[in-house]
VMD Tcl script that draws the C-alpha trace (Angstrom):
set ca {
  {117.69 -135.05 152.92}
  {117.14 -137.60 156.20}
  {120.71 -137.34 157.06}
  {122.71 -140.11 158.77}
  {125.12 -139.12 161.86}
  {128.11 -138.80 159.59}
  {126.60 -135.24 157.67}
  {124.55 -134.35 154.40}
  {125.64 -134.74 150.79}
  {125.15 -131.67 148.80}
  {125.13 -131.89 144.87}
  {127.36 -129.59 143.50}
  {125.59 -126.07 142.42}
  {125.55 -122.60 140.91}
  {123.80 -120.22 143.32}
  {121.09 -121.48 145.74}
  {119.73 -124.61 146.74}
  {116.20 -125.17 148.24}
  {114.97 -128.47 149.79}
  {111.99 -129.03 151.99}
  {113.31 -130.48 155.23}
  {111.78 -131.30 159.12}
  {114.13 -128.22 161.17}
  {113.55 -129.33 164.84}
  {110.33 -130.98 164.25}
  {108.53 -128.31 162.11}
  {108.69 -128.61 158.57}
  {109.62 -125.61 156.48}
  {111.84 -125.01 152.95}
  {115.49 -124.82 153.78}
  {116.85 -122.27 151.06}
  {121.13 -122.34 150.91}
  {123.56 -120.48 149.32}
  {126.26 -121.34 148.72}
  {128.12 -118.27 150.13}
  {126.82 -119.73 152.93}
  {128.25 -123.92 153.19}
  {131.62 -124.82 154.78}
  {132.43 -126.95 152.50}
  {130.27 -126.86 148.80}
  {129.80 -130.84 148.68}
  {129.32 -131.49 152.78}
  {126.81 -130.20 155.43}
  {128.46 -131.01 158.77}
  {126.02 -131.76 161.47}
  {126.16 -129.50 164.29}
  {126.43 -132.60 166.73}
  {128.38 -135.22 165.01}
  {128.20 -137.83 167.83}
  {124.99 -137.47 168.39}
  {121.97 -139.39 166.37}
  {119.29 -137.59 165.17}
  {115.64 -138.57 165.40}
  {113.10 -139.33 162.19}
  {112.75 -135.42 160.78}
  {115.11 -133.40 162.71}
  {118.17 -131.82 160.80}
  {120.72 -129.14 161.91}
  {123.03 -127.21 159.42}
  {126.01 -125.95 160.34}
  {126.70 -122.79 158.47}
  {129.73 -121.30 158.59}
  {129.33 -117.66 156.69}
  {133.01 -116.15 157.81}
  {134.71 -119.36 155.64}
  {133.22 -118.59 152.77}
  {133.12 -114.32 153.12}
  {134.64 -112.28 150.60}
  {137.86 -110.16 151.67}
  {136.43 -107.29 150.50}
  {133.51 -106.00 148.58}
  {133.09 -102.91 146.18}
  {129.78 -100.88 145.80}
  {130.58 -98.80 142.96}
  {132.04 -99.16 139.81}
  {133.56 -94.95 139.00}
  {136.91 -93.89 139.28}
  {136.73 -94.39 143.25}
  {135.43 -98.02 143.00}
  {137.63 -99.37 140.05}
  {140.77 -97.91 141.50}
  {140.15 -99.55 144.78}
  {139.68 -102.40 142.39}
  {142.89 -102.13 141.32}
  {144.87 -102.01 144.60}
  {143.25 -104.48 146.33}
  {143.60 -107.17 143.24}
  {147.00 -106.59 143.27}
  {147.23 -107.30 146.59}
  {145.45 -110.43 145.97}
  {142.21 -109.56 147.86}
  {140.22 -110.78 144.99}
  {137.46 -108.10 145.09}
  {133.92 -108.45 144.12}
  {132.63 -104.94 142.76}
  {128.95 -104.50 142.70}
  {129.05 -102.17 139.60}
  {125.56 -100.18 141.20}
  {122.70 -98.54 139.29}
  {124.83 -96.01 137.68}
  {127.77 -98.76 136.03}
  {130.74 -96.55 135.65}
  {129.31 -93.43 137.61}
  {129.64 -89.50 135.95}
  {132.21 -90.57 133.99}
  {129.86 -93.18 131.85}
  {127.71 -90.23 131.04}
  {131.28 -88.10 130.15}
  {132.30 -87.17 126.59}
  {135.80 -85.79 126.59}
  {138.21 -86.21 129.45}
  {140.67 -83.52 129.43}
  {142.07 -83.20 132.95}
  {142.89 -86.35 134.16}
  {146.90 -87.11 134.00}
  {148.28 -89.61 131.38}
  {145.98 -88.07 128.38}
  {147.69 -85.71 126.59}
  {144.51 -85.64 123.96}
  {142.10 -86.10 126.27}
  {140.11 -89.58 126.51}
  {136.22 -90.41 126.42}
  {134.40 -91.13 129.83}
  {133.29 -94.31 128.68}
  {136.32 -95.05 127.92}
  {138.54 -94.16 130.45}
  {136.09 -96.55 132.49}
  {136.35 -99.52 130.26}
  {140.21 -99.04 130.54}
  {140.25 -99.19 134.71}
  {137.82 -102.06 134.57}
  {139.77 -103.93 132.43}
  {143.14 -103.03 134.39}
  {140.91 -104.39 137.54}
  {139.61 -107.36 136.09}
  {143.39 -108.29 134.32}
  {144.54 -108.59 138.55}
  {141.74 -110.81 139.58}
  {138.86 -108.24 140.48}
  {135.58 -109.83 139.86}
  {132.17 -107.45 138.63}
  {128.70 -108.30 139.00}
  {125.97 -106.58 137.82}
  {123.38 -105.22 140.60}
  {122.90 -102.81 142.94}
  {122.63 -102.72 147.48}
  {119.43 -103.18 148.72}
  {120.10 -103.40 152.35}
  {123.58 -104.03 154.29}
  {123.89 -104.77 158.12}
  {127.18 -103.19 159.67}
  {126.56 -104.23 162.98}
  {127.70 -107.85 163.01}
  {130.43 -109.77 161.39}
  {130.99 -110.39 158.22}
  {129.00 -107.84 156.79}
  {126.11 -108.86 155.40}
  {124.95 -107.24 152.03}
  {121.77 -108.01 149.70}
  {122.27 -107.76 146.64}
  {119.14 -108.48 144.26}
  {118.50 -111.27 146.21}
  {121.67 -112.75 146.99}
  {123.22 -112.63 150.10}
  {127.02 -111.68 150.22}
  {128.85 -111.82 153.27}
  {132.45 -109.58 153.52}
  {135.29 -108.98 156.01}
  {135.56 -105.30 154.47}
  {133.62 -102.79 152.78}
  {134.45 -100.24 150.49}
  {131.66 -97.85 150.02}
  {132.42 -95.99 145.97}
  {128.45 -95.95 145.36}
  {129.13 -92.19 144.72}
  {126.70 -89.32 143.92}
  {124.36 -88.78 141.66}
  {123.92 -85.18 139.68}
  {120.10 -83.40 140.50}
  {119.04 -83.48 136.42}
  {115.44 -81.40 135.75}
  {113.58 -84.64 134.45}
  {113.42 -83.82 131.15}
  {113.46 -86.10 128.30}
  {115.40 -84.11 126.01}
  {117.66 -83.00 128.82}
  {118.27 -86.57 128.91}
  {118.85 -86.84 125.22}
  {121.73 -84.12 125.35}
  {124.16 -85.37 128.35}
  {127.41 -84.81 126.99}
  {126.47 -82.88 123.98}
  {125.75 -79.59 125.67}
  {124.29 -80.46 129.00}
  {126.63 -81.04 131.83}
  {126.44 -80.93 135.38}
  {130.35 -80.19 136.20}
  {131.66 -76.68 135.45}
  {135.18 -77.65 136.36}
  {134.76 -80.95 133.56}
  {133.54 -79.43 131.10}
  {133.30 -75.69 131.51}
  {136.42 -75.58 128.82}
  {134.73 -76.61 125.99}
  {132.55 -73.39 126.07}
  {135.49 -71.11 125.18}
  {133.36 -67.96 123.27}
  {130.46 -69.34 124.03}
  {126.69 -68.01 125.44}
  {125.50 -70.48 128.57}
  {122.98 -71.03 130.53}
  {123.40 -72.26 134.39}
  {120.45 -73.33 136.39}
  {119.73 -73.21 139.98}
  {119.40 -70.61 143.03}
  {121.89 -72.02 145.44}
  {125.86 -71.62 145.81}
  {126.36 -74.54 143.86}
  {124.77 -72.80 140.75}
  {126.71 -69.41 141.87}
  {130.23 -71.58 141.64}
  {129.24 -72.63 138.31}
  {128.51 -69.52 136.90}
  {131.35 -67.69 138.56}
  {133.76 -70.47 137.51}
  {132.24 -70.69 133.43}
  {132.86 -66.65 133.44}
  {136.34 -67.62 132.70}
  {135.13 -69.19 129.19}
  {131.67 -68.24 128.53}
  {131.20 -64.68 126.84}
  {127.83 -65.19 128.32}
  {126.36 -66.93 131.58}
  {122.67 -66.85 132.23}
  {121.40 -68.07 135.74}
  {117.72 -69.32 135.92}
  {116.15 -70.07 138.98}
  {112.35 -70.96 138.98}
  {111.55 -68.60 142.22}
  {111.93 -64.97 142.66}
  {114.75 -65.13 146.12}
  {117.41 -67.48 145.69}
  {118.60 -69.80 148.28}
  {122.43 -68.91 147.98}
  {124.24 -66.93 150.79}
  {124.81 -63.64 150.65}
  {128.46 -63.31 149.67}
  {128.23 -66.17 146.98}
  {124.99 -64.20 145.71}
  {126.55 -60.75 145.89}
  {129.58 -61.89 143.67}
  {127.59 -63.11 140.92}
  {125.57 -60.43 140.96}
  {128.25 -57.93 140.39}
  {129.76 -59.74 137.90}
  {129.45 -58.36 134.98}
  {129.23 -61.76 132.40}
  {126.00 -63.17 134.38}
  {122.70 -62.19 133.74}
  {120.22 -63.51 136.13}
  {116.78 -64.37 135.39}
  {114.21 -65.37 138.29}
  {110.86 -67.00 138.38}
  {111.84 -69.07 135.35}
  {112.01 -72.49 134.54}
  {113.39 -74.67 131.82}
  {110.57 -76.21 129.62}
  {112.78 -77.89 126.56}
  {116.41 -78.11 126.00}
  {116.53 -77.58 122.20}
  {118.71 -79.04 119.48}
  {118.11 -82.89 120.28}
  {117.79 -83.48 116.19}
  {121.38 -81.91 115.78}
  {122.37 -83.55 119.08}
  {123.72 -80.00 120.16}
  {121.92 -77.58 122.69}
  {121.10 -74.81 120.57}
  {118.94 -72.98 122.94}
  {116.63 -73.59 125.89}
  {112.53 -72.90 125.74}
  {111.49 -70.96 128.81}
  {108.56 -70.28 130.56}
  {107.79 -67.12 133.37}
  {106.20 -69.25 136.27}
  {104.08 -65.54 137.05}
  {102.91 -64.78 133.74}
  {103.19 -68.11 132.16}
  {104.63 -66.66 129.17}
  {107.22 -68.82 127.11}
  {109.85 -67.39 125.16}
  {114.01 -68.57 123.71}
  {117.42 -68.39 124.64}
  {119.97 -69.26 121.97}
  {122.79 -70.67 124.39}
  {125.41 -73.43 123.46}
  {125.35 -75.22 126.89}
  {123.36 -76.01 129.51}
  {124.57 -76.44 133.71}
  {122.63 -77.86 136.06}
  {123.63 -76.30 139.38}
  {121.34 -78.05 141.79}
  {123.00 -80.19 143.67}
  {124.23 -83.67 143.64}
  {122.23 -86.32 145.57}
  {124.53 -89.32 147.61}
  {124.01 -92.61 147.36}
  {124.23 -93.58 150.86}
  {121.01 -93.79 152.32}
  {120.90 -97.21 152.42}
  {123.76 -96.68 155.55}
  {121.16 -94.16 157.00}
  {121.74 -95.13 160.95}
  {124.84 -97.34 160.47}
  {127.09 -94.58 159.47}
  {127.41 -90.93 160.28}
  {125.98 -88.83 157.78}
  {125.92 -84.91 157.15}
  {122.93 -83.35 156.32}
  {122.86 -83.30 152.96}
  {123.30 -87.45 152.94}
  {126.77 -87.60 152.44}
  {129.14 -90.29 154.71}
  {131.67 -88.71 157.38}
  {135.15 -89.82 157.35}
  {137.70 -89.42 159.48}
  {141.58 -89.91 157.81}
  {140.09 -89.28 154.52}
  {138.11 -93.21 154.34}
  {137.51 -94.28 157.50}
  {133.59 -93.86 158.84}
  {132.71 -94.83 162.25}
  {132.13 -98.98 161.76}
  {135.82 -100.50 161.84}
  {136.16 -102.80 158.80}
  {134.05 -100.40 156.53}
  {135.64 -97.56 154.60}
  {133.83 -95.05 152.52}
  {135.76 -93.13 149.21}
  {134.96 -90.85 146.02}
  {131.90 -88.36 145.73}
  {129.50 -90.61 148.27}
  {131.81 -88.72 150.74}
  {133.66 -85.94 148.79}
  {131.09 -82.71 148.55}
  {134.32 -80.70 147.73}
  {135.93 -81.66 144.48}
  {133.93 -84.07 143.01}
  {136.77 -84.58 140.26}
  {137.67 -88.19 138.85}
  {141.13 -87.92 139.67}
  {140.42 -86.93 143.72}
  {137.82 -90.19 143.55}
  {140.59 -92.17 142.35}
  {143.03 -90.95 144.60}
  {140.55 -91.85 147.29}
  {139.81 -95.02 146.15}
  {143.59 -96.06 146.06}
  {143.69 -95.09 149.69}
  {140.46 -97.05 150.58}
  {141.75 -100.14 149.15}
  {145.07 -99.61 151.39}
  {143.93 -99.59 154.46}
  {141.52 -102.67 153.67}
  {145.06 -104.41 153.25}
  {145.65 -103.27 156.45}
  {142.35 -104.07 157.94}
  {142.75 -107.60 157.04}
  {146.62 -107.82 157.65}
  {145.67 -106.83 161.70}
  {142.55 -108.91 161.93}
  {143.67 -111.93 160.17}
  {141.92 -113.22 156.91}
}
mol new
graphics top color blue
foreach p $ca { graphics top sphere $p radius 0.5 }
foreach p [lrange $ca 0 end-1] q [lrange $ca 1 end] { graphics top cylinder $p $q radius 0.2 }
display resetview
């Protein structure tokens, strides 16, 4: 790897190559990907003209001629519909499908609400169809999930795993993940009783006795909003004063389908064998005693959690972790837009992510059309 004035051959590869080399006179292992190389079979030296001495090689990497147009962190509704605009528009996007492949929606038994399904469709599948939709225009997936990103330079530069990916644009769909209690058969029942989206699934509970859990006004929306099915709603919260305001509090308190019980926390979600909550096993955190509520469904009420932290001090976010936008996508670093529930608090509904995902991809067309690809 000596070179000669005229540059260094490079065998062609898949992925990285490593070679130990002399770099200014100190000897070291030269590791390249190659997102990284101008041109995949030659290594122009960064002084042509000049001859270099016995053990002294410069690289000339050019990352912006190799960058992706745009990159995808997410892999819901919000990320595959981006996906699907910005494919078509011959962008060729790489989606980083995340921890959580296919977001809520992967974890989603029957679809009813979202338009073009007059019988309703499974999450899973619904996802499978946009991914397919994506990858039928040119979108490319890869399995993974962000470890650390630098705005502040371009391209962006992402690690992924431990490949480095460099993009003009950034679409941000890494979305939000429910709060769940931990528990195994909690777990075990996700979309066969145990939800964490009233609005989703709150229908399927027609006549039925439910449980909601949580103390804030999350957990007070759920219960207020499954009062319109449920002939029961029971709220548990594990503390005696609940964290919700006043006015939120005050209305579920008065209404006359909730029943609230305090200091109480969820132990076991039964009816794993039958894969069907049939009832949840409580216990009094005063008295410690345990006892049974029959109930058909479970809601968790606590809160969803952002995936966005890995943006902490590169982007603005609220309190709660979620990314500002202005103009529905656009956060504060030009070049880097942010859709779906990573910045939506509000509606948190598949067909608002994909509606904000469509947009997201737009302007990225834009982006690219004003700052030249």
């Amino acid at each position: 790897m000596h070179g000669h004035p005229g540059g260094v051959a490079v065998p062609e590869f898949d992925g990285r190559f490593t070679h130990p080399c002399h770099f200014l006179g100190r000897k070291q292992t030269q590791t390249i990907d190659k997102s990284q190389i101008r041109h995949r079979i030659i290594l122009s030296l960064l002084a042509p003209g000049r001859v270099p001495t016995a053990g002294t090689i410069e690289y000339d990497i050019a990352m912006t001629d190799t960058a992706r147009d745009t990159v995808i962190l997410g892999s819901g509704c919000a990320g595959l519909t981006a996906a699907i605009y910005a494919a078509r528009a011959n962008l060729k996007p790489l989606v980083i499908e995340g921890h959580e492949p296919g977001g809520q929606l992967s974890i989603t038994t029957l679809v009813e609400n979202f338009p073009g399904w007059p019988e309703g469709i499974q999450g899973p599948q619904l996802i499978e169809n946009m991914k397919l939709q994506a990858e039928r225009f040119g979108a490319e997936f890869r399995m993974g999930h962000l470890v650390s990103a630098d705005l502040s330079k371009r391209p962006f530069t992402l690690q992924v795993g431990s490949d480095t990916i460099h993009a003009r644009t950034l679409i941000i769909a890494s979305g939000a993940s429910a709060r769940w209690l931990g528990l195994p058969s909690e777990q075990a029942l996700i979309g066969h009783g145990v939800s964490s989206c009233a609005t989703c699934d709150g229908f399927f509970f027609s006549g039925r006795e439910i449980a909601v859990v949580g103390g804030g006004d999350s957990a007070m929306e759920e219960a207020l909003f499954l009062t319109r099915f449920a002939t029961k709603v029971t709220l548990l919260h594990r503390r005696e004063q609940f964290r919700a305001s006043r006015i939120m509090l005050d209305r579920a308190i008065a209404h006359p389908k909730i029943k609230f019980m305090s200091n109480t926390k969820v132990e076991e979600v039964l009816g794993v064998e039958q894969k069907e909550v049939s009832g949840l096993r409580l216990r009094d955190t005063v008295t410690g005693m345990e006892s049974t509520l029959p109930v058909s469904g479970l809601f968790l009420g606590i809160g969803h959690i952002p995936n966005a932290k890995m943006f902490a001090g590169q982007l603005d976010l609220d309190d709660d972790g979620y990314i500002k936008t202005r103009d529905f996508v656009f956060t504060r670093v030009s070049g880097a837009f942010a859709c779906g529930d990573v910045q939506d608090r509000r509606y948190r509904q598949a067909v608002t992510a994909a509606g904000s995902g469509c947009m997201a991809a737009l302007e990225v067309e834009k982006y690219l059309e004003e700052h030249g690809r």
